[in-house]
ROBAKOL-493518 format. One line per field, with one value per residue (C-alpha): residue number from 1; residue in one letter; x, y, z. Coordinates in Angstrom, 1 decimal, padded with zeros to 4 digits. Last residue first. Example, Ala and Ser with C-alpha at 12.3 -4.5 7.8 and 13.67 -1.06 7.14 Angstrom:
2
resi <- [2  1] $
resn <- [S  A] $
east <- [013.7  012.3] $
north <- [-001.1  -004.5] $
up <- [007.1  007.8] $
REM end
This chain:
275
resi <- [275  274  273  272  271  270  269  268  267  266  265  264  263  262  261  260  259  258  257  256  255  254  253  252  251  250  249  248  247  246  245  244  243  242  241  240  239  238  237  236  235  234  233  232  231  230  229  228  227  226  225  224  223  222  221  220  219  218  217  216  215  214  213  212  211  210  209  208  207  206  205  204  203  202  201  200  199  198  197  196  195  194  193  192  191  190  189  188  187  186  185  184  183  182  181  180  179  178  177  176  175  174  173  172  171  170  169  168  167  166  165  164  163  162  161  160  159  158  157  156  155  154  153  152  151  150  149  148  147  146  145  144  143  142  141  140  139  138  137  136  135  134  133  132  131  130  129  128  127  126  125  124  123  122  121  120  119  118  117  116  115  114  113  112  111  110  109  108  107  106  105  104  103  102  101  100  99  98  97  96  95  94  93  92  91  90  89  88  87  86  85  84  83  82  81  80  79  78  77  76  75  74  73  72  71  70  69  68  67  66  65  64  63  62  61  60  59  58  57  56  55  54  53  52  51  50  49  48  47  46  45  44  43  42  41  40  39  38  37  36  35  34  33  32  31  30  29  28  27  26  25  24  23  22  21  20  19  18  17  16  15  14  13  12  11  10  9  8  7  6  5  4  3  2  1] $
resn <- [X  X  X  X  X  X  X  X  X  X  X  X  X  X  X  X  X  X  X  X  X  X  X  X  X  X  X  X  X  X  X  X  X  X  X  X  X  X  X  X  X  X  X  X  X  X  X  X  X  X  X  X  X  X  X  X  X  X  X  X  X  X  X  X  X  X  X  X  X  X  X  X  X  X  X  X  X  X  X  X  X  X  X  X  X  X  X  X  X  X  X  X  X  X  X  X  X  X  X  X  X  X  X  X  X  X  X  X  X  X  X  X  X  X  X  X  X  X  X  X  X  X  X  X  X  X  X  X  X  X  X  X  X  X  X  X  X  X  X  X  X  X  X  X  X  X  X  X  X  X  X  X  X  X  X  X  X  X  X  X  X  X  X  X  X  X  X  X  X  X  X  X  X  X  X  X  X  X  X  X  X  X  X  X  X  X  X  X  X  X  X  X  X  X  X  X  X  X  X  X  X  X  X  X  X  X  X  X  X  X  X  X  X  X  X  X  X  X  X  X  X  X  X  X  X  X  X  X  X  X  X  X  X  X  X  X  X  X  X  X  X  X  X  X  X  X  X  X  X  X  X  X  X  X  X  X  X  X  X  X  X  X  X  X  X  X  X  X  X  X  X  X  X  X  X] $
east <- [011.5  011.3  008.1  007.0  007.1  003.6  002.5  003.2  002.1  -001.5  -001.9  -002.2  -006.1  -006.6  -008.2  -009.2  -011.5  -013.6  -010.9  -009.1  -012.3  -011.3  -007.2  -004.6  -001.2  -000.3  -002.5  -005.7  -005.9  -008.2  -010.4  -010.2  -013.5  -013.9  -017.1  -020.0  -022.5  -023.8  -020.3  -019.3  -022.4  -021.6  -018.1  -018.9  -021.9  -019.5  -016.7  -019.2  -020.5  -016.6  -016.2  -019.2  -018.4  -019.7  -017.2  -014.0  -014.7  -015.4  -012.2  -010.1  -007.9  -009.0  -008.7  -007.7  -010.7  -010.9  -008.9  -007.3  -007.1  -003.0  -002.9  -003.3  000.2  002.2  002.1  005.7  007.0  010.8  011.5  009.0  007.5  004.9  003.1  001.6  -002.0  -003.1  -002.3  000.7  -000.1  003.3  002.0  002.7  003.7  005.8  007.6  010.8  012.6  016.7  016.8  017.3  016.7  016.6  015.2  014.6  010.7  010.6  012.7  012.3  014.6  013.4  015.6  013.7  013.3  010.9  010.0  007.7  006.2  006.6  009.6  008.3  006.3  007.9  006.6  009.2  007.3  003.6  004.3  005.9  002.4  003.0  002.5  005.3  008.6  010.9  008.4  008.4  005.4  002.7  -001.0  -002.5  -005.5  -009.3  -012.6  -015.8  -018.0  -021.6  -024.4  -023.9  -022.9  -020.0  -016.9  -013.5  -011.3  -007.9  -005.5  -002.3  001.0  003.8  007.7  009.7  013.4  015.7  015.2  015.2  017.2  016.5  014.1  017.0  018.4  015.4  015.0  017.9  017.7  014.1  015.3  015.2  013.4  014.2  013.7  016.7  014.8  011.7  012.3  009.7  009.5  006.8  005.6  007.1  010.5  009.1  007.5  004.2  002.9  000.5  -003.0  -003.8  -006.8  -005.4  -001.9  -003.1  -005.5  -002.4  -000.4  -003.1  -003.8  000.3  000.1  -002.9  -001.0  002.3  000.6  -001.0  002.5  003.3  000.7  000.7  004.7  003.9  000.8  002.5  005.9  003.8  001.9  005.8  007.4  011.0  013.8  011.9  011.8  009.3  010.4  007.6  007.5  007.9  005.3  002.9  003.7  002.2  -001.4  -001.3  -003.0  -000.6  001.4  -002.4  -002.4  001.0  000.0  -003.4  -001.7  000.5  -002.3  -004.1  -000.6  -000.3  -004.2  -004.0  -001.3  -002.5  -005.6  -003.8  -002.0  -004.9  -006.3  -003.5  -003.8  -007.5  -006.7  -003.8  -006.0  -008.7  -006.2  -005.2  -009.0  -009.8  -006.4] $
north <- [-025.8  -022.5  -020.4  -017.6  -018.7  -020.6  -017.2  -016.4  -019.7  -019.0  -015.9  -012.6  -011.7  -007.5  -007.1  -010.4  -009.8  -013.3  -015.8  -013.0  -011.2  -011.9  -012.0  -014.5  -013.3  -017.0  -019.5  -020.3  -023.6  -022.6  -020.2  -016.7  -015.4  -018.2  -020.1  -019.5  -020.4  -016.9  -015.3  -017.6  -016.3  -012.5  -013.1  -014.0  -011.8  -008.5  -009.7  -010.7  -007.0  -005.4  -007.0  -005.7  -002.4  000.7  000.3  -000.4  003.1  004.8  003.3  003.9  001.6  -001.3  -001.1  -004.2  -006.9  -008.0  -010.1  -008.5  -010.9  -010.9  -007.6  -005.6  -007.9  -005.6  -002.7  -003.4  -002.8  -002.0  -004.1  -007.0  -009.4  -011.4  -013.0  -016.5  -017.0  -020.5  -024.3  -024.1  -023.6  -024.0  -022.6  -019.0  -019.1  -016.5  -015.1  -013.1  -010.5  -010.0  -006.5  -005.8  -001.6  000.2  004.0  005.8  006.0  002.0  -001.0  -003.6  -006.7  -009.2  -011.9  -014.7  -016.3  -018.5  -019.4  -022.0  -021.2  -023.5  -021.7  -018.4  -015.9  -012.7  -009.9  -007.1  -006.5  -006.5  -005.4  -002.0  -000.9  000.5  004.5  005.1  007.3  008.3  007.3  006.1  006.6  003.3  003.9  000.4  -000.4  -001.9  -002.9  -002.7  -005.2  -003.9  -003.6  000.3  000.9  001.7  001.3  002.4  001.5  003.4  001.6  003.6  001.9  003.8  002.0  002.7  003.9  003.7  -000.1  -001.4  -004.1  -005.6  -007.9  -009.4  -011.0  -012.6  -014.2  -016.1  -017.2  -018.4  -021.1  -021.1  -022.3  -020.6  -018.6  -017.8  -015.2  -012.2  -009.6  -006.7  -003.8  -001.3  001.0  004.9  004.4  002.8  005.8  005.3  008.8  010.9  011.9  012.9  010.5  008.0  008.2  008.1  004.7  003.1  004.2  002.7  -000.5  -000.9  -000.7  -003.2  -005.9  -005.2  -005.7  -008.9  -010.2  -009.6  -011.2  -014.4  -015.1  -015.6  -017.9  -019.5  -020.3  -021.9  -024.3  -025.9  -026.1  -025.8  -023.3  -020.2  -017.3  -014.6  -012.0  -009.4  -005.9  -007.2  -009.0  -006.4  -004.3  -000.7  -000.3  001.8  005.0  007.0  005.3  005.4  009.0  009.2  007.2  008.7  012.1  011.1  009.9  013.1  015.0  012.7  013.4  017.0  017.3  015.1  017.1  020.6  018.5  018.0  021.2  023.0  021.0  021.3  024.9  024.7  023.0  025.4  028.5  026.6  025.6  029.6  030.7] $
up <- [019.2  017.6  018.4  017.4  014.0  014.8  014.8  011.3  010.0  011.8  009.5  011.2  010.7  010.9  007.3  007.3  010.2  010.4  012.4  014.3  015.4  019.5  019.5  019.1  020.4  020.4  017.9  019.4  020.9  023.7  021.7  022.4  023.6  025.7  025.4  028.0  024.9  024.9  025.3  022.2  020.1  021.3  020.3  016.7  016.2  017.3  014.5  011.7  012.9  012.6  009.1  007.2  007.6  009.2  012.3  009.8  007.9  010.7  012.7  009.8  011.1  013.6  017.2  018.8  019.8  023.5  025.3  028.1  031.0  031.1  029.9  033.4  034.2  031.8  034.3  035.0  032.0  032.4  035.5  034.7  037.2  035.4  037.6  035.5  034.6  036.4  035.2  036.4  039.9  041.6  044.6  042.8  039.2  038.7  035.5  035.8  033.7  032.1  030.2  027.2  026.4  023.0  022.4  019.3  020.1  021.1  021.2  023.9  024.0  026.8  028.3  030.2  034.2  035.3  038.5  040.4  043.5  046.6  047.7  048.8  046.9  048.0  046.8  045.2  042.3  043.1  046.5  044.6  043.7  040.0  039.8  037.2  037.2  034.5  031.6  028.2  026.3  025.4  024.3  024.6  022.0  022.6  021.1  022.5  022.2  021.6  023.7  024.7  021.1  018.7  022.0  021.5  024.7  025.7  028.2  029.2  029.7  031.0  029.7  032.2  033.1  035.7  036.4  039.8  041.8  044.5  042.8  040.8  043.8  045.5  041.8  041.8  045.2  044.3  041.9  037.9  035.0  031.2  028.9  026.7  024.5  024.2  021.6  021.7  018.8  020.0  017.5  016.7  015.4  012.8  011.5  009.7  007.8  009.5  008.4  012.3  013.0  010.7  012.2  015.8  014.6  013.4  016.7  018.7  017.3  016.8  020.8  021.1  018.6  020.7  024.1  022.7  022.1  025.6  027.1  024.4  025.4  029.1  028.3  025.5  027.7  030.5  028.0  028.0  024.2  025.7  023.8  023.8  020.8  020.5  017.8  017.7  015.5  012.0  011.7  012.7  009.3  010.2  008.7  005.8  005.5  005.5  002.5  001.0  001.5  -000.4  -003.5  -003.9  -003.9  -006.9  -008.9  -008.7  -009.4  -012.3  -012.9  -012.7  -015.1  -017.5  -017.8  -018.1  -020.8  -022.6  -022.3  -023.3  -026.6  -027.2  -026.7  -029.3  -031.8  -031.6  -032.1  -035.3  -036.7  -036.1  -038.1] $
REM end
C-alpha cells in the first residue's frame, strides 16, 4: 500500500514537472516573439531608373529615417514587453525619379498636403565621452512647425531638380505622394533640399549619422558589440575620417561593419537599387 501511494506521488510529480516546463517553454516562445527586432527588409523599397551619386544621397536620407524609426519602435516594445505590429514601423517606397525643370516645381509648391508625418529626434547616450546613439519617434500630425521658406523657396534656374514618387505606410495609414529634390547652383556634389509635402522635417536627417538604438538597450550597452562600435568611430574621428565610409552601402550607418546583431547585409542594400 506504501510502495503504491509512492508511485502515484512520483507520478503527480512528474507531470506537475511537465507541466511547468511546457508552460516554461511556452513563455520563452512568446517573450522571444517580443523581443524580436522588427524585419528591416521588409520596410524600404528604393527603386530609381539612373545610377547618378544624386539618387544615393536622396535615397540614403530616407532609408536612414526608416532604420532610426524601427530603432525606436524596437526599443518602445522592449521597454513595454510589447509584441511587433506592422502597422506600427514606417514602410517607405521611393519610384520614377527623375530630372525636371523649375516650372514643374513652381507648381507643386503651391500646393500643401493635409497631413504630416511629425518627426521627433530621441538620443541614448552611456557616457559623457561616448557616442551616442540615435532613433526617430514618428506620429502623424495635422499641423507641424516646419518654416514654410524651406518649402516654398525659390531657387531659381541655375539649381537642378529632381522630382520622385514616395509611398509612405504607417499606423494603418497609406499616402503616395509626388516630392522634389534640390540641388541649388547646380552643386551636385553637395547634400540635396529635399522638399517633401508629407515629411517635411526630413532634411534634419541628411547630417545624421550616428548609430541607431539597439534592443535591449542594457543588454546591447554591456556588451561586447556596442564598445567594438564606440572604438570604431572614435578611431575614424581621430583620423578625421567620415563616420560612414564613402562607399558605404545606402542607408549605411556608424557600427554597421562590427554590430552583427544590427548589420544589414551589403546584398540587401545593393537591392535598393535596380539599374
Amino acid at each position: 500500500m506504501f510502495k503504491k501511494r509512492s508511485f502515484w506521488k512520483v507520478f503527480k510529480c512528474i507531470i506537475l514537472v511537465m507541466i511547468i516546463s511546457c508552460l516554461s517553454i511556452s513563455m520563452s516562445a512568446e517573450e522571444k516573439k517580443r523581443k524580436e527586432p522588427h524585419n528591416l527588409k521588409n520596410s524600404i523599397e528604393l527603386r530609381v531608373e539612373h545610377s547618378w551619386d544624386m539618387d544615393s544621397k536622396i535615397l540614403d536620407i530616407y532609408a536612414r529615417l526608416v532604420r532610426y524609426q524601427t530603432a525606436e519602435q524596437d526599443n518602445y516594445n522592449n521597454e513595454n514587453n510589447l509584441n511587433v505590429r506592422e502597422k506600427d514601423y514606417l514602410k517607405v517606397s521611393i519610384t520614377d525619379m527623375r530630372y525636371t525643370t523649375q516650372n514643374v516645381y513652381n507648381e507643386f509648391i503651391k500646393k500643401r498636403h493635409g497631413k504630416y508625418l511629425e518627426l521627433d529626434r530621441i538620443e541614448k547616450c552611456v557616457n559623457n565621452d561616448d557616442i551616442c546613439s540615435l532613433m526617430y519617434q514618428v506620429q502623424w500630425s495635422d499641423s507641424i512647425d516646419v518654416k514654410d521658406s524651406t518649402f516654398n523657396k525659390d531657387f531659381g534656374k541655375k539649381a537642378f531638380y529632381l522630382e520622385y514618387f514616395v509611398k509612405v505606410q504607417f499606423d494603418d495609414e497609406e499616402i503616395s505622394y509626388k516630392a522634389f529634390a534640390v540641388y541649388p547652383q547646380y552643386d551636385l556634389k553637395a547634400l540635396p533640399i529635399i522638399i517633401d509635402p508629407v515629411i517635411p522635417q526630413i532634411n534634419i536627417l541628411a547630417n545624421d549619422k550616428l548609430p541607431p538604438v539597439s534592443s535591449p538597450w542594457y543588454d546591447y550597452i554591456s556588451g561586447s558589440h556596442y564598445w567594438k562600435m564606440q572604438k570604431n568611430i572614435k578611431e575614424r574621428i581621430i583620423k578625421n575620417e567620415p563616420m560612414v565610409p564613402n562607399d558605404a552601402p545606402i542607408g549605411h550607418l556608424p557600427g554597421d561593419e562590427v554590430n552583427e546583431s544590427i548589420e544589414l547585409d551589403r546584398e540587401f542594400y545593393n537591392s535598393f537599387r535596380n539599374k
